[in-house]
FIRO-934187 format. One record per residue (C-alpha): x, y, z. Coordinates in pm, whole numbers, padded with zeros to 5 digits, always signed. Layout:
N
XYZ...
This chain:
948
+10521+06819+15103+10490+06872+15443+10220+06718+15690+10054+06962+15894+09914+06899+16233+09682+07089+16452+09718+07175+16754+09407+07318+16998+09696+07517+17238+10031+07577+17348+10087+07617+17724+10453+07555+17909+10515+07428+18209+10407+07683+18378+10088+07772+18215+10025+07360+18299+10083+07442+18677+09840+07746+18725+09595+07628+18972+09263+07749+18800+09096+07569+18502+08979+07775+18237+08600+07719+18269+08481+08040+18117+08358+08391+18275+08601+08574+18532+08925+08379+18609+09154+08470+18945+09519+08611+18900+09717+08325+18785+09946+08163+19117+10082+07843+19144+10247+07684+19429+10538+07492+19364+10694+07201+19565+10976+06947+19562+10945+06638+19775+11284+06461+19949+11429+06163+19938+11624+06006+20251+11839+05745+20273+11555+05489+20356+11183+05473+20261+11081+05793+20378+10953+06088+20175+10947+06472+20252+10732+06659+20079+10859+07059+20094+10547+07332+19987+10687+07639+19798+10483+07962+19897+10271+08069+19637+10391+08253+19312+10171+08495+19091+10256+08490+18677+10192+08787+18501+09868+08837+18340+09696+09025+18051+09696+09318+18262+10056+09344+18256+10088+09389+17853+10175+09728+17735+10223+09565+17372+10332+09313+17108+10681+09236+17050+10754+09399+16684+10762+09053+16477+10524+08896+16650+10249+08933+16330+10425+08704+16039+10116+08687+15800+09741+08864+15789+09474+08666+15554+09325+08846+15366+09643+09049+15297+09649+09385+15357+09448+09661+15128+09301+09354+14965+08994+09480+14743+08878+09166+14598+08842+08936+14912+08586+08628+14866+08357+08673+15156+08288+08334+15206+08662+08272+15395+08749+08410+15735+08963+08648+15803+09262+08515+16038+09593+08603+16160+09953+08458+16196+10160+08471+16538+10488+08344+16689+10601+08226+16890+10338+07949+16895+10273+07983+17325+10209+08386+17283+09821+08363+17245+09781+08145+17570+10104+08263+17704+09907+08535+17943+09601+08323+17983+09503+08306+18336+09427+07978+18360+09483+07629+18272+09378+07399+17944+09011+07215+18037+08935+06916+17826+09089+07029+17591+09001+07391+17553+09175+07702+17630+09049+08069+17557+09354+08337+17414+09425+08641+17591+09412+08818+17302+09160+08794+16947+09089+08887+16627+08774+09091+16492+08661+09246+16214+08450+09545+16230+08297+09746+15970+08582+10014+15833+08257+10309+15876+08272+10366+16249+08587+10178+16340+08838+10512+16317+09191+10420+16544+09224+10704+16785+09620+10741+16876+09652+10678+17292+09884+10559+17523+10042+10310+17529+09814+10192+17213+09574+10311+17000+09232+10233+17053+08892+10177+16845+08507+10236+16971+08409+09878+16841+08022+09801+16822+07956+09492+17007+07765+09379+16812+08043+09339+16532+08283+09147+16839+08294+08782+16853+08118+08592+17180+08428+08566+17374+08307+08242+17574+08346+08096+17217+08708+08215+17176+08863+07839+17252+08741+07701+16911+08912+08003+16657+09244+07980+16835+09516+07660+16690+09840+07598+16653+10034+07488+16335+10281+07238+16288+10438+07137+16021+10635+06796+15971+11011+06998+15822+11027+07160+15590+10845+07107+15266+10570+07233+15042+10257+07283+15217+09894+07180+15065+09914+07404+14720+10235+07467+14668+10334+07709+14938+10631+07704+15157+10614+07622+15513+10660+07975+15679+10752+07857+16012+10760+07510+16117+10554+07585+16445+10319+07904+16478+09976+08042+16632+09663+08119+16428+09376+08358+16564+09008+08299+16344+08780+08574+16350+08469+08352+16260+08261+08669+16152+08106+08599+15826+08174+08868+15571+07940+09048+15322+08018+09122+15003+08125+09475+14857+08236+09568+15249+08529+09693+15350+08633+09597+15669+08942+09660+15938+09058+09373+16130+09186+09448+16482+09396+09232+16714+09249+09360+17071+09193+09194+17446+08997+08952+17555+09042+09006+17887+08907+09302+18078+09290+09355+18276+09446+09339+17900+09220+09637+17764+09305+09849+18083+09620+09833+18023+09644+09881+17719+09427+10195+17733+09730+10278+17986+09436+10308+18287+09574+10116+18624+09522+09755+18684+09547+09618+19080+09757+09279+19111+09476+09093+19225+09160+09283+18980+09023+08919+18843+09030+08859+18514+08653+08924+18299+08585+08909+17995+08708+09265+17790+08319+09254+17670+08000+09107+17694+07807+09050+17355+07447+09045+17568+07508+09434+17675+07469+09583+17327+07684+09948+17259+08008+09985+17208+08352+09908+17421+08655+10111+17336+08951+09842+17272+09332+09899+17257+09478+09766+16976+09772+09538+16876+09770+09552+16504+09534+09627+16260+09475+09603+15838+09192+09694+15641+09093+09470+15279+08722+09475+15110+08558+09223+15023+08390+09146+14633+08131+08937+14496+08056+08598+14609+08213+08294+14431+08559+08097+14582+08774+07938+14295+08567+07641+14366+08256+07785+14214+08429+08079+13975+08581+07776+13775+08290+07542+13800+08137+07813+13577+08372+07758+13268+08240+07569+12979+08406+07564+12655+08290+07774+12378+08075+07773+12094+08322+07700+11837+08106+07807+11513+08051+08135+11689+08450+08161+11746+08539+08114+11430+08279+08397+11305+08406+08637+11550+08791+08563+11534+08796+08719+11156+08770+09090+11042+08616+09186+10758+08796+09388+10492+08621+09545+10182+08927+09498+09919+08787+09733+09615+09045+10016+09681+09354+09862+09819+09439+10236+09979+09229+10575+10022+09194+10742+09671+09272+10483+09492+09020+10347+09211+08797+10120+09270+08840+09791+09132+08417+09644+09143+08157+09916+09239+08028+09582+09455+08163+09550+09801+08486+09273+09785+08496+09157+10157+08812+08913+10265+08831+08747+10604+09093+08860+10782+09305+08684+11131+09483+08746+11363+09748+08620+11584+09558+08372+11719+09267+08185+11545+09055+07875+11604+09150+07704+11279+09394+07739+10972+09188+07893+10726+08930+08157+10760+08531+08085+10729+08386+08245+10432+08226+08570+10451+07942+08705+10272+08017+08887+10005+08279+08695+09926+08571+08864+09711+08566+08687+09401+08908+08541+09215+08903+08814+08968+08904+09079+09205+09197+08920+09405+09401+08887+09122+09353+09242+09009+09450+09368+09328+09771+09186+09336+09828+09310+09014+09737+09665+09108+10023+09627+09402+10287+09455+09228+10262+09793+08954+10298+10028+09260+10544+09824+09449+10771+09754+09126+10762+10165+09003+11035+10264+09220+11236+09982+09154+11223+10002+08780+11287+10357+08789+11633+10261+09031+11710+10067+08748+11697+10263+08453+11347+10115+08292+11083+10284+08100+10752+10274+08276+10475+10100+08071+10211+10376+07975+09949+10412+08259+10213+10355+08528+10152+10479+08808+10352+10840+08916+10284+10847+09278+10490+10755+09586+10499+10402+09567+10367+10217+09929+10658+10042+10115+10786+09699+09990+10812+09522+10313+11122+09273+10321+11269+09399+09999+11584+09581+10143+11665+09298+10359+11672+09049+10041+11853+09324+09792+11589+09349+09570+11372+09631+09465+11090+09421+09230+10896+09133+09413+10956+08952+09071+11291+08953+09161+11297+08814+09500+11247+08492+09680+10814+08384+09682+10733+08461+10010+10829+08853+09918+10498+08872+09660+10345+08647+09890+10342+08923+10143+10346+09234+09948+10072+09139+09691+09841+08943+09940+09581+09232+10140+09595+08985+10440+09954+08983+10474+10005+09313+10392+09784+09453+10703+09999+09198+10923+10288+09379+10802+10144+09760+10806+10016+09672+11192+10424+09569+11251+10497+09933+11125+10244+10084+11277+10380+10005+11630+10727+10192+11509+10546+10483+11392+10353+10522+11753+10667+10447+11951+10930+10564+11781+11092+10830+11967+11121+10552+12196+11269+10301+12033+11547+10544+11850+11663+10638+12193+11695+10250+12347+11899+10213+11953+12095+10531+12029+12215+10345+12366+12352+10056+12191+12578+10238+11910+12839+10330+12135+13029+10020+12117+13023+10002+11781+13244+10277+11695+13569+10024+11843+13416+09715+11611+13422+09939+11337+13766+10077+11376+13869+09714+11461+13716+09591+11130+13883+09874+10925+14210+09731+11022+14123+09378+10947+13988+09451+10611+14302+09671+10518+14535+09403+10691+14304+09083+10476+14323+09299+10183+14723+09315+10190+14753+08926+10260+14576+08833+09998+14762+08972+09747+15086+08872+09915+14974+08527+09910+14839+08578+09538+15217+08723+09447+15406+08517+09647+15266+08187+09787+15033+08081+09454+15353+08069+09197+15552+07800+09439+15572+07475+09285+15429+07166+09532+15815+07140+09685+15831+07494+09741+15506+07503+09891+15540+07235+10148+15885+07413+10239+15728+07724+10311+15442+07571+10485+15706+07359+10738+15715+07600+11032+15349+07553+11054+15315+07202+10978+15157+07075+11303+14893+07334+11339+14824+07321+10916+14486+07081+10926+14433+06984+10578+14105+06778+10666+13889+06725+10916+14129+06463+11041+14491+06472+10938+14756+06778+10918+14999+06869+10683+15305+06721+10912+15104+06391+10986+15112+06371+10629+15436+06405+10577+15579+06182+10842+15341+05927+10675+15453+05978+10323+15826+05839+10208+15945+06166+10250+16204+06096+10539+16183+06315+10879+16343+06657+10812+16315+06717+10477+16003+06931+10481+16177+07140+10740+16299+07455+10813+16686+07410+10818+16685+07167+10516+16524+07456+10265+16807+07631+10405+17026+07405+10295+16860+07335+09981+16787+07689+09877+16844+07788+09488+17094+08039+09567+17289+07784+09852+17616+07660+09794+17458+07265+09768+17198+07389+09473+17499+07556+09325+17729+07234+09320+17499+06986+09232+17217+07178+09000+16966+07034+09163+16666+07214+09302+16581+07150+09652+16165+07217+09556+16190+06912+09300+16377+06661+09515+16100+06677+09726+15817+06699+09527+16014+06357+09380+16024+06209+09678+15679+06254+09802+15554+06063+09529+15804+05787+09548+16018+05876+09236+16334+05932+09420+16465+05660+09688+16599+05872+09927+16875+05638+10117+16864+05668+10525+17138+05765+10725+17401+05519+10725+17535+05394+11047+17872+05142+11091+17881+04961+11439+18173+04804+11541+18220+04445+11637+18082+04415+11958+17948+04198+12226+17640+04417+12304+17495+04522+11991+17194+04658+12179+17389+04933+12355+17600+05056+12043+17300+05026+11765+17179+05365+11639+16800+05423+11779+16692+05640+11514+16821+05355+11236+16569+05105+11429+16288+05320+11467+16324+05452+11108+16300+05090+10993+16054+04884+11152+15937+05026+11495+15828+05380+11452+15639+05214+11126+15466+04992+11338+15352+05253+11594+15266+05494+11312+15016+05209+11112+14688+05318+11235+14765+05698+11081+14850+05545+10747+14463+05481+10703+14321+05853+10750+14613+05978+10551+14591+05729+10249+14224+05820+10228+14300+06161+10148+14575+06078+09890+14496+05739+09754+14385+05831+09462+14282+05459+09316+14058+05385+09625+14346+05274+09843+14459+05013+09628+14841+05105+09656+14818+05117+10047+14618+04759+10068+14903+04636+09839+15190+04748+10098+14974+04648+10417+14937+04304+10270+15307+04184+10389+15173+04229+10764+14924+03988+10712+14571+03934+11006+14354+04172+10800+14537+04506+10843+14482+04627+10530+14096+04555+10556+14118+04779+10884+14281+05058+10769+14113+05104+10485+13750+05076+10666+13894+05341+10911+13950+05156+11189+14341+05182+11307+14248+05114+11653+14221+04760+11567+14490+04761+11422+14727+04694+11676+14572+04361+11777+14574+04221+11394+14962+04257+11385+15031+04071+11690+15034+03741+11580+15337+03879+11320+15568+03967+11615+15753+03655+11571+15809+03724+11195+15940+04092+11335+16136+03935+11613+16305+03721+11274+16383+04043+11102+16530+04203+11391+16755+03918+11461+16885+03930+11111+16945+04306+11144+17129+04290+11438+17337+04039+11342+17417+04251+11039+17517+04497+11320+17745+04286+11537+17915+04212+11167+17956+04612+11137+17806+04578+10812+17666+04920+10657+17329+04878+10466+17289+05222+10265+17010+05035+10101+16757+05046+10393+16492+05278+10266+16195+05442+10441+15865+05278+10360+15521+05475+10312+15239+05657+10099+15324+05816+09777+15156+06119+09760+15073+06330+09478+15294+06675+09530+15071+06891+09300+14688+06758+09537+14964+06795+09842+15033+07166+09725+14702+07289+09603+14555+07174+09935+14833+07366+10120+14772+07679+09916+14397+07669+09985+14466+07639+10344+14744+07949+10368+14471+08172+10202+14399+08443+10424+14008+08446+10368+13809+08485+10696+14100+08412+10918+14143+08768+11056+13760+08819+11037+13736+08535+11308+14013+08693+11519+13836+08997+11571+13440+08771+11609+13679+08698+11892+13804+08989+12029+13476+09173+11966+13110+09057+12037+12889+09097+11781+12572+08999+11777+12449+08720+11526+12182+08941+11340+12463+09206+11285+12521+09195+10906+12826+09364+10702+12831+09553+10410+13020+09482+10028+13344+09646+10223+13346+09388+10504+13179+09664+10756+13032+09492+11032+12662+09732+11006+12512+09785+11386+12163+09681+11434+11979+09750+11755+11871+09457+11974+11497+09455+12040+11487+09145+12219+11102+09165+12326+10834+08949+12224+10627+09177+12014+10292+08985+12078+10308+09178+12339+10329+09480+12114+10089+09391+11950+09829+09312+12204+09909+09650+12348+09874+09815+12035+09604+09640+11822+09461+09384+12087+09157+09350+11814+09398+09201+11535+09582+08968+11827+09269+08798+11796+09001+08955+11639+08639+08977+11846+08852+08950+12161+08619+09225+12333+08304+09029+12262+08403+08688+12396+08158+08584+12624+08211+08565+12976+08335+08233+13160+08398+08061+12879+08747+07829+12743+08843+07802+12363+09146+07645+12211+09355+07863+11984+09662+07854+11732+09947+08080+11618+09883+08198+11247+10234+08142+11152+10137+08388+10814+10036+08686+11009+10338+08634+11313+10561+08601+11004+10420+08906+10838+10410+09115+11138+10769+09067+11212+10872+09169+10865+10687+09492+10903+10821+09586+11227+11168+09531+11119+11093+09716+10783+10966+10002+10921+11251+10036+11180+11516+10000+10983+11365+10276+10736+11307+10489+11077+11708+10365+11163+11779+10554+10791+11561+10851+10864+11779+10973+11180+12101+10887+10967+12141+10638+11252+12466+10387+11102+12239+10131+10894+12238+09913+10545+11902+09848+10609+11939+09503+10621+11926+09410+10983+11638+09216+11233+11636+09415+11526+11314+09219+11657+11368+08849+11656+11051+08745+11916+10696+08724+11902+10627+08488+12187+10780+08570+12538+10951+08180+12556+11093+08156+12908+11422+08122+12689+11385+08401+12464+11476+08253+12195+11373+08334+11830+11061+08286+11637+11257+08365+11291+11597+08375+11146+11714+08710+10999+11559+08802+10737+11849+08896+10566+11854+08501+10530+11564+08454+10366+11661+08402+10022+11546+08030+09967+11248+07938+09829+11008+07838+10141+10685+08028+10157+10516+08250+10393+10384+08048+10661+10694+07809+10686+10949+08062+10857+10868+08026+11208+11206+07826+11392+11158+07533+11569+10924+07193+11468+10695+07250+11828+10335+07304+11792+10183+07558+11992+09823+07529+12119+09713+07828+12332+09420+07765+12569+09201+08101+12588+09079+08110+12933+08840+08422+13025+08618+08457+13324+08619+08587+13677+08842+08308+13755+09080+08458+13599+08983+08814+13785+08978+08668+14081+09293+08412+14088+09523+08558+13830+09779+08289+14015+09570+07995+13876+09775+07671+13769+09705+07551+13430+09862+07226+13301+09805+06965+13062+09784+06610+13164+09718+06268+12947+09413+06116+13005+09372+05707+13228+09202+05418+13151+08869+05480+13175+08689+05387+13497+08417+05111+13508+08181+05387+13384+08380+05443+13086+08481+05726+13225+08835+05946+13167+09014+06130+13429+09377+06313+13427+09616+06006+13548+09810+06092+13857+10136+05853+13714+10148+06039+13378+10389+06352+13285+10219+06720+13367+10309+06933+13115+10292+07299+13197+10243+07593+12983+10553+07735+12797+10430+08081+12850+10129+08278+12957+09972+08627+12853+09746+08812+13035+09511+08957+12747+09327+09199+12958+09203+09117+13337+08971+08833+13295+09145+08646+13004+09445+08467+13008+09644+08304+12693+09835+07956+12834+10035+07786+12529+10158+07466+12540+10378+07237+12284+10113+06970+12200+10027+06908+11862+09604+07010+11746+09587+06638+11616+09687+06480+11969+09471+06741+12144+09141+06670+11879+09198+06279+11992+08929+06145+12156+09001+05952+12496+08997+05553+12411+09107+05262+12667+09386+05192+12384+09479+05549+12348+09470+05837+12577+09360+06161+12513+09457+06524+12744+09317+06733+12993+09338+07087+13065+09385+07106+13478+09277+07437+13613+09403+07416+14016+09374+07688+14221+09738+07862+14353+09718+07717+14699+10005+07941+14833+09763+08042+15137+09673+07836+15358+09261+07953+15444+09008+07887+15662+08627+07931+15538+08288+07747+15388+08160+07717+15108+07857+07940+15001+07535+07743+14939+07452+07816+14588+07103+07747+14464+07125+07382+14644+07200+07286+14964+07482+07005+14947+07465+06633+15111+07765+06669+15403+07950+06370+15261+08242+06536+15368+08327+06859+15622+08452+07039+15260+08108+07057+15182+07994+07230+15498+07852+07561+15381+07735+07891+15498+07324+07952+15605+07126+08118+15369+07089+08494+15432+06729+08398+15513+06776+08132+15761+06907+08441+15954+07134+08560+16224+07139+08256+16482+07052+07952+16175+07233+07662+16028+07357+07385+16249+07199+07141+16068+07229+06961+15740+07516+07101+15571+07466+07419+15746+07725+07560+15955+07565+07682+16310+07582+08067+16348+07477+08281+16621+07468+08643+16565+07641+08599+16213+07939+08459+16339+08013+08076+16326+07997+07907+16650+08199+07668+16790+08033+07520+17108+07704+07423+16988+07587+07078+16782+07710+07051+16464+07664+06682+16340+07930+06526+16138+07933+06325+15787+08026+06013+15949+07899+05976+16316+08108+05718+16494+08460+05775+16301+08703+05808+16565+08989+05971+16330+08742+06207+16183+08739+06613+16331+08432+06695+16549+08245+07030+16608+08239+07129+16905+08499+06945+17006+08839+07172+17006+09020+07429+16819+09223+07181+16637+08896+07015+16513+08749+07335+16428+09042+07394+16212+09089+07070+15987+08702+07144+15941+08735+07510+15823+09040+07467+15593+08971+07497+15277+09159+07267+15037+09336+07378+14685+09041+07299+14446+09100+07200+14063+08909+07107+13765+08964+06915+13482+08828+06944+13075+08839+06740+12841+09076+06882+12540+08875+06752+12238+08556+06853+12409+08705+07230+12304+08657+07084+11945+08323+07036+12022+08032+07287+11972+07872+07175+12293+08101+07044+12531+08075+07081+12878+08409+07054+13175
C-alpha cells in the first residue's frame, strides 16, 4: 500500500525567491532580484545585483491548461452525496495552485491563486463570456479567502501501491483544493473553480489588468451581495440524507429469526391442485411453500395444516393425470373414471424416456406428484412462456453450425455402419494366427491395456522377431508357394508358437576360425540370446500380468535362474528395480558369454539356441485383438475432434448428434427478475437495516431448472426448431465467477438419487442477506468472512488480522437496498460459537475506500469524547452559524469550517500528532476520513436477538 504524505504547498525556486511574504490582504506584483557573487583568486568576494525581475501573476491567466482537473469529489451529477464530507478537487501539476501566488510561503502557510466553492445550483446559472464563463456568486455562499491557506495540500504518495481502501494511487504527486462549506442535505449544489485574487477575476472576465494593479483579494465575505467570478471548471452533484458508511452500517442488526422463518414461506391452499378441478376437503389444506433461499431446511408449520390424507390424495390425483397420456401412447385401457382431459406437463419425463412417473427414476414422482416441487418447476416454465420470442431467436442464432455436424455425422454413421460389418464378415472368422497377422501393420499403435501393446507383446512372447509381420504372412499365405509345399498353415505355426508348442530354431550363423571373434560374431545372434533379453526384463512383468493366466507362476519359474529377487519384482510391478537385482549375476553372464564365444572361434553352429519368453494363450491374444479392431466409437471421436460440440448436446437412436441451445445464464437471476417473491418469499416486507443468514433450497433450484428446460425444449418442438427433446439448454442457477454448472444434464439422471441431491459440487453455500441504506448508499461495500482470535482479556472475539479472508463467491443485488453475498462455509461452522479452543467467523462489512475524502463526522444524538481527530464532528444545526470549536466540535464561522482559529487537540503536547490551525497539511490528515468497517458475529445471525 502506499504511504501518503501531506504536503501544506508547492513553490519552486522561484516562487521561494519572490521578495514579499504572504501575510494576507493585498500583496505587490511578484519581483525578485537576483544576484551571483564572485570569486577571485584570493579571499575576496564580489557580490554582482541583478536588476529586478517581475513573474507573472494571476492577472495574467486567461485559463486552465485542458488536463489540469484529474478527479472532482463528489463525482459529477452525483445525486446521493453524504453531506457530511467536503466537496474537493484534484489538480496537477502539484506547483499550479501556488504557481501564480504573489508571494512567498510564511510559517508555513501559503494562500492559492485560485479556489474551490460551492454555491447553491438556484441562482448560480454560468453565463458564456470571454475568455471564460462567469457566475453571479452570493458571497455569502464563498469561502473567507484569508482562510484559503488551510483547504489547499499537496499529495504524495510513497510509489506506487494501493492507497488507504483499496484504490490506486492516481498520480504519485498532485494538488488538492477543499471547499470547507458544509453541505445540507437534499441540495443540489454546483462547485466552481474561480479566483482568489482580484487581478485573476479581471482577467478572466477578459477586463484589462495594469502590470503593477496589486493583488486583493477577488472578494470580501464582510461586504455582503454578490461578485461575478470567471470560472475554471465547474460540476454540479446533490446531496441526500445524512448518515456516512460509518453510521449507515452501525445501524445493522441481525434479524429476528422466528419472524424470518414465518415470512420466508408462502402459503398454498392444496384442495384443488388446478382451477376446476374438484375439490379434495371442503376445509382449506394450506402447505408451506420456499423459495430459493430460506432460513432453514424445512418449512415452519402453518395453520391449517394439510393433513397426510389430503397429501396423499393429491399425489394420487396427479400421478392419474400425469400417467393418462402415457398409457394411452402405449396402448392401455384407462381404468373407469380416468380422467379425459389434457393431461398437465410431466416435467423431466422426455429427458429420462419415460412417459409414466412409475416408470422413471424417484426424483421424477418426487417432482411431479409433490405441489411444492411442482410450482418450482411451473415458475421455471413460466419464465419461457414470458420470454419466449426471445429466447427462440438467441436458439435460432446458434443452429447454423449445426447443419456441417450433422452432415459430418451422416457420413460417420454410414462409414461406422459399413466397418462394422466388414469387420463382422471379415476380421471375426480369423483364427488367433490369422488375427495377429492382420493386426501386424498396426502393432505398435494396437494398445491392448492400459499399459502394454500388441507388438510389446509379441516381442515378449517366444514368438521370434518377424513372424507377426507383414512380409512373413506373405510368405506364409495359404495360397503361397511355401503353404503349398509343406501343408502347413502359416495362421497355426504361429498361434503354436505363441504358446510355446513349437520351438522355433534361430537363425543359424557359422563363423570361421578367427583371431577376433568379436568383429566376425553375428549381432543379432547375441542380442537374440542373452542381451536384448536382459534389456527387455522389466517389460516381461506388465506383459505376463496380462497373459499369465496361473497368477504368474510360469514367469516366476523362468525368472528364478537370474537369481537377487527378480522374479519378486516383476511380478509386484516394479521392473525399474529390476536392473539393479541382476547385477550381481553379470559374472555368471560374463561365464556364458565366454563359453559362447569360444563356441564361435571353434566355428561351431548351434541350431539349438532357442528364443526364451512368455507363452501366451493365442485364442485371449486374438479375442483381445478383435475387440480392439472393432470400429465402435472410433470415427465418432474423429469427428468430437474435428467438430465442437457441446457436452449437453445429446444424439438420437441413429447416432444424430441433436442441437441444443446454450443458455449459459444463471437463472436466479431469472428468477429474481421474474418472481422475486418465490426467490425468497416476504422479500418486500423485510425490515429495513437489518442482516439474516440464508441457504440455497437445493429442492426448489433443482426443480426450477427442470421446468425451465422442460418447457423450452417443448417451446424448441413447437417452432419445429431441430430437437429430441432431450437436451439442458440452462445448466446455471448461481452466477459462479466460473460459470460453471449447478446440475448435470438431465438426460443423465437416470440413477436413483432423490430430489434435493442433484446439485454438482460438495461446497456449502451460505448467503448473507444484507438490506439497508448501506447498501443504497455504498452498493461498492466489501463483505468478507474472517475466523474469529483468541479472545481478549475480556473474553472478547474479534476478526484475526493473521487468519485467511474469505470473500464472497458471488453477489446479487436483490433490489436497491438488499444485497445477497454467498460464501462456501458450511451452516454448522458458521452456527459455532467463538471458544478460546475453537474459533468461530465474522461477517466484515468495510466500506469501498476507492476515494480518498475529506469530511467529519455528523454528531448524532451524542456528542463524542475527541479521543482521536476521527471523531471530530460537525456543530449541531443549533449551535449555529459561527459554533463548535470546542469539545469535539469542529469551529465554523459562517457555516464553513475554519482553519485559523483554536481548535484543541485529543492529545495536547504530542509532537507527531496534526494540529488545527497549524497548516494545510495538518488540516488535511485531520479531515480525512478513513475506510470504516464493522464486524458481526456469524452465530449471533442464529440468534433471535443478536446485536453487531
Amino acid at each position: 500500500m502506499a504511504d501518503l504524505t501531506f504536503s501544506s504547498f508547492a513553490q519552486g525556486p522561484l516562487g521561494e525567491a519572490i521578495e514579499a511574504v504572504d501575510g494576507g490582504g493585498s500583496l505587490p506584483p511578484p519581483v525578485f532580484s537576483p544576484s551571483v557573487t564572485l570569486l577571485g583568486p584570493g579571499p575576496e568576494q564580489n557580490p554582482v545585483q541583478g536588476p529586478d525581475l517581475r513573474l507573472l501573476g494571476p492577472g495574467d491567466v486567461a485559463g486552465l491548461v485542458p488536463g489540469s482537473v484529474v478527479r472532482r469529489e463528489p463525482a459529477p451529477g452525483a445525486s446521493d452525496v453524504e453531506p457530511n464530507y467536503l466537496a474537493c478537487v484534484e489538480l496537477v501539476p502539484a506547483e499550479l495552485p501556488w504557481i501564480l501566488t504573489p508571494a512567498r510561503a510564511n510559517a508555513g502557510r501559503l494562500r492559492p491563486w485560485l479556489v474551490l466553492v460551492v454555491l447553491d445550483l438556484d441562482g448560480s446559472e454560468l453565463h458564456d463570456g470571454a475568455p471564460l464563463p462567469f457566475v453571479d456568486a452570493r458571497i455569502d455562499q464563498l469561502p473567507d479567502l484569508g482562510d484559503s491557506w488551510g483547504w489547499a495540500h499537496v499529495q504524495s504518495s510513497a510509489g506506487a501501491g494501493d492507497l488507504p481502501g483499496g484504490a490506486r494511487a492516481a498520480a504519485a504527486r498532485l494538488a488538492r483544493l477543499v471547499c470547507p462549506r458544509r453541505l445540507d442535505s437534499g441540495v443540489t449544489y454546483r462547485a466552481l473553480l474561480v479566483p482568489a485574487f482580484e487581478t485573476a477575476r479581471r482577467a478572466g472576465l477578459g477586463e484589462p489588468v495594469a502590470p503593477d494593479t496589486p493583488h486583493t483579494p477577488a472578494w470580501d465575505v464582510r461586504s455582503g451581495g454578490s461578485v461575478k467570478l470567471p470560472v475554471y471548471d465547474s460540476w454540479t452533484f446533490g446531496t441526500g440524507p445524512s448518515g456516512d458508511f460509518e453510521e449507515l452500517v452501525a445501524r445493522l442488526a441481525p434479524m429476528d429469526r422466528n419472524a424470518l422463518a414465518v415470512s420466508s414461506v408462502r402459503r398454498v391452499d392444496v384442495r384443488a391442485p388446478w382451477p376446476g378441478d374438484t375439490a379434495i376437503s371442503p376445509d382449506p389444506q394450506v402447505i408451506g411453500v420456499q423459495g430459493a433461499l430460506c432460513p432453514s431446511p424445512l418449512p415452519p408449520p402453518v395453520d391449517p395444516p394439510a393433513s397426510a390424507e389430503v397429501m396423499d390424495a393429491v399425489a394420487t390425483r396427479l400421478r392419474a393425470h400425469l400417467d393418462a397420456a402415457g398409457r394411452r401412447i402405449a396402448g392401455e385401457d384407462l381404468p373407469p373414471g380416468a380422467p379425459h382431459t389434457l393431461a398437465p406437463p410431466s416435467y423431466g419425463g422426455r429427458h429420462v424416456l419415460v412417459d409414466t412417473l412409475a416408470d422413471g427414476p424417484p426424483w421424477l414422482d418426487q417432482l411431479n406428484a409433490d405441489p411444492q416441487r411442482r410450482i418450482a418447476a411451473g415458475l421455471g416454465a413460466g419464465y419461457v412462456r414470458a420470454n419466449q420470442e426471445d429466447l427462440m431467436a438467441k436458439a435460432w442464432e446458434q443452429v447454423g453450425a449445426i447443419r456441417e455436424a450433422n452432415r459430418l455425422s451422416n457420413m460417420v454413421e454410414l462409414t461406422t455402419g459399413v466397418a462394422e460389418r466388414l469387420h463382422e464378415r471379415h476380421v471375426v472368422p480369423l483364427t488367433a494366427g490369422e488375427t495377429v497377422a492382420f493386426a501386424a501393420p498396426a502393432a505398435a499403435r494396437a494398445r491392448l491395456t492400459g499399459t502394454t501393446t500388441l507388438d510389446l507383446e509379441l516381442r515378449m512372447s517366444r514368438l521370434p522377431d518377424g513372424a507377426a509381420s507383414t512380409a512373413f504372412s506373405r510368405r506364409v499365405r495359404p495360397a503361397g508357394k511355401l503353404a503349398r509345399a509343406t501343408g502347413l498353415s502359416g495362421s497355426g505355426v504361429l498361434a503354436r508358437a505363441l504358446s510355446g508348442d513349437v520351438a522355433v530354431p534361430a537363425r543359424q550363423s557359422v563363423v570361421p576360425p578367427s583371431p577376433v571373434v568379436f568383429a566376425q560374431a553375428d549381432p543379432a545372434l547375441a542380442a537374440t540370446a542373452l542381451t536384448r533379453q536382459l534389456m527387455a526384463v522389466s517389460a516381461l512383468a506388465q506383459v505376463a500380468t496380462v497373459n499369465a493366466a496361473d497368477g504368474g507362476a510360469a514367469l516366476k519359474e523362468r525368472l528364478d535362474t537370474l537369481g537377487g529377487g527378480v522374479a519378486q519384482l516383476a511380478l509386484a510391478g516394479r521392473p525399474g528395480e529390476i536392473r539393479e537385482a541382476i547385477a550381481p549375476q553379470l559374472t555368471e553372464v560374463s561365464a556364458v558369454m565366454t563359453s559362447l564365444l569360444g563356441d564361435l572361434a571353434r566355428g561351431d553352429t548351434f541350431a539349438g539356441l532357442s528364443r526364451d519368453g512368455i507363452a501366451l494363450q493365442p485364442d485371449d491374444v486374438g479375442r483381445r485383438v478383435t475387440e480392439r479392431f472393432t470400429p465402435g466409437d472410433s470415427h465418432w471421436q474423429r469427428l468430437a475432434s474435428q467438430t465442437s460440440i457441446p457436452p449437453h448436446f445429446t444424439r438420437t437412436a441413429s447416432g444424430r448428434v441433436m442441437r441444443c441451445p446454450d443458455f449459459p445464464v444463471p437463472t436466479a437471476l431469472a428468477l429474481l427478475a421474474s418472481d422475486p417473491e418465490w426467490f425468497l418469499p416476504g422479500l418486500g416486507a423485510l425490515p429495513n437495516n437489518t442482516v439474516a443468514l440464508l441457504f440455497q433450497n437445493s429442492a426448489f433450484i433443482e426443480s426450477y431448472l427442470v421446468g425451465i428446460n422442460h418447457e423450452l425444449m417443448r417451446e424448441l418442438l413447437w417452432r419445429e426448431y431441430p430437437t429430441d427433446m432431450r437436451g439442458t439448454p440452462f445448466l446455471r442457477f448461481w452466477p459462479r465467477p466460473d460459470a460453471s454448472p449447478d446440475i448435470a444434464p438431465l438426460h443423465t439422471w437416470t440413477d436413483q438419487a432423490p430430489l434435493g441431491d442433484r446439485l454438482l459440487g460438495d461446497e456449502a453455500l451460505a448467503i448473507l442477506l444484507v438490506r439497508g441504506d448501506v447498501v443504497r448508499r455504498y452498493p461498492a461495500m466489501l463483505v468478507t468472512a474472517v475466523p474469529s482470535g483468541r479472545p481478549d482479556e475480556a473474553g472478547r472475539h474479534r476478526p484475526d488480522p493473521a487468519a485467511e479472508v474469505f470473500q464472497p463467491l458471488f453477489v446479487i443485488t436483490i433490489d436497491a437496498q438488499t444485497k445477497a453475498y454467498a460464501f462456501h462455509i458450511a451452516d454448522e461452522e458458521l452456527q459455532r460459537p467463538a471458544t478460546r479452543e475453537q474459533p468461530g467467523w465474522f461477517f466484515v462489512m468495510s466500506e469501498n475506500g476507492y476515494r480518498i475524502r475529506f469530511g467529519f463526522d455528523e454528531i448524532g444524538t451524542q456528542e463524542p469524547a475527541l479521543i482521536s481527530w476521527d471523531k471530530a464532528v460537525w456543530p449541531l444545526p443549533g449551535d449555529g452559524p459561527d459554533g463548535g470549536g470546542a469539545g469535539a466540535k469542529v469551529p465554523l464561522r459562517r457555516g464553513f469550517a475554519f482553519a485559523g482559529t483554536r481548535f484543541d487537540p485529543p492529545v495536547p503536547g504530542t509532537p507527531t500528532q496534526a494540529a488545527w490551525n497549524r497548516d494545510a497539511a495538518d488540516i488535511a490528515r485531520v479531515t480525512l476520513q478513513k475506510p470504516f468497517r464493522v464486524a458481526i458475529q456469524a452465530d449471533v445471525l442464529f440468534d433471535t436477538g443478536g446485536a453487531p
